[in-house]
Structure formats: C-alpha cells, structure tokens
N, C-alpha and C positions, 0 to 999 in steps of 0.2 A: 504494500500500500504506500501510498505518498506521505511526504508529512501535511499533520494537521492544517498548517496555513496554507499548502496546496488544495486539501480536499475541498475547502469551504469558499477556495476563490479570492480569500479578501487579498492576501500576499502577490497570488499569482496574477492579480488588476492590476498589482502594482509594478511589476517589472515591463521593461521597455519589449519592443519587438512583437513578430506578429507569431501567432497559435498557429502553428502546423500539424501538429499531432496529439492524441491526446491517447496513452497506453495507461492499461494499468499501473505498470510500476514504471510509467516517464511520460514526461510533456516535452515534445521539443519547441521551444522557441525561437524564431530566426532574430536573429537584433539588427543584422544587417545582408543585404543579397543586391545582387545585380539586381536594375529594375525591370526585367521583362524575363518573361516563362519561356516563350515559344521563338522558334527559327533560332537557335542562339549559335555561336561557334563557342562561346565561354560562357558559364556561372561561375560565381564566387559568392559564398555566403558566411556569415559566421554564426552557428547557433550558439543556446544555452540547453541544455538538457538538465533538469530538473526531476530527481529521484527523493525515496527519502533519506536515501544516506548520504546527499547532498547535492553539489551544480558542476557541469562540465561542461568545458567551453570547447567546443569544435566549430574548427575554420576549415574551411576546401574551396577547392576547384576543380569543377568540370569540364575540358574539353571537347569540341566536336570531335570524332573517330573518323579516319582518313576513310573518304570515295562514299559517306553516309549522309551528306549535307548536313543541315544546322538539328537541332536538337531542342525536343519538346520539357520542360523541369515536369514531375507529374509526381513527385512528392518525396518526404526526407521519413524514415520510420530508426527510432530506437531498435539496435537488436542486440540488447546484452552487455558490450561492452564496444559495439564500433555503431557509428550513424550511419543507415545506408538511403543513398540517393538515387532515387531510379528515374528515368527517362528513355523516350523514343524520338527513333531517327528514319530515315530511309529504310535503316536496316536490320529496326525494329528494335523491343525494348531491350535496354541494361542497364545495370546497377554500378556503383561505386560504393565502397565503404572506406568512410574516415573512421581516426582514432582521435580521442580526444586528446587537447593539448600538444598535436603534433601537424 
C-alpha cells in the first residue's frame, strides 16, 4: 500500500507534475517531459515515482529507432524496480526501461 498522505490525496495535490499512472504500490508523476506525445524523433522526461517506502527520481530519453519514423509516447508504468516507457512506430510497439537515479 502507499503511505497515508498518498492514499487520501491531500500530499499527492500537492506535488508539482502531471499523474501518469496510478498502481497499487506507485504513482508515477512526470515533473517535467518534452511537450508533444506523437511523430516524435526524441522524448525526455523526468518523473517522481512515489511508493510507500518513499520517492525516486527517474530521468530518460527516448529515441526514434533507425528506418521506423517518429514515434507515438502511449505511456510510463512502475515495474518493480525500473520505469518502463512504451510506445509505437512504423514498426510497431516497444518499451524502454529506466533505473532510477541513473
């Protein structure tokens, strides 16, 4: 479970950035990302991941994939101990995983 001032919202109104996911045991929040989802050749974002054993700060970058053209962002999900970022392209979908702090 989360901690107490995540389950009830008041805490989690108060941090900066937008709601991306919401798991049982994580929130991810983006604080900052490129401004646009779709045709991209780069994303860069940096979230907050939000447990109850506390916050992790994960920053990335996603590339287009060479002869695939630009690339669709279609979402960020907690799994465990790495963020994974998936999207699609020409050459259909794939993921990346960051680590936090790295």
């Amino acid at each position: 479970p989360l901690a107490p001032e995540v389950d009830n919202g008041a805490r989690l109104n108060s941090w900066p950035g937008e709601l991306w996911t919401t798991q049982t045991d994580a929130v991810v929040l983006v604080t900052d990302r490129s401004r646009s989802f779709d045709a991209l050749d780069v994303f860069t974002f940096q979230a907050t991941v939000v447990q109850a054993v506390g916050l992790r700060a994960v920053t990335g970058q996603l590339s287009a994939r060479p002869d695939c053209g630009g690339f669709d962002v279609l979402g960020l999900r907690w799994m465990g101990e790495t963020l994974r970022l998936s999207a699609r392209d020409s050459c259909g979908l794939w993921t990346k995983t960051f680590v936090p702090g790295q």
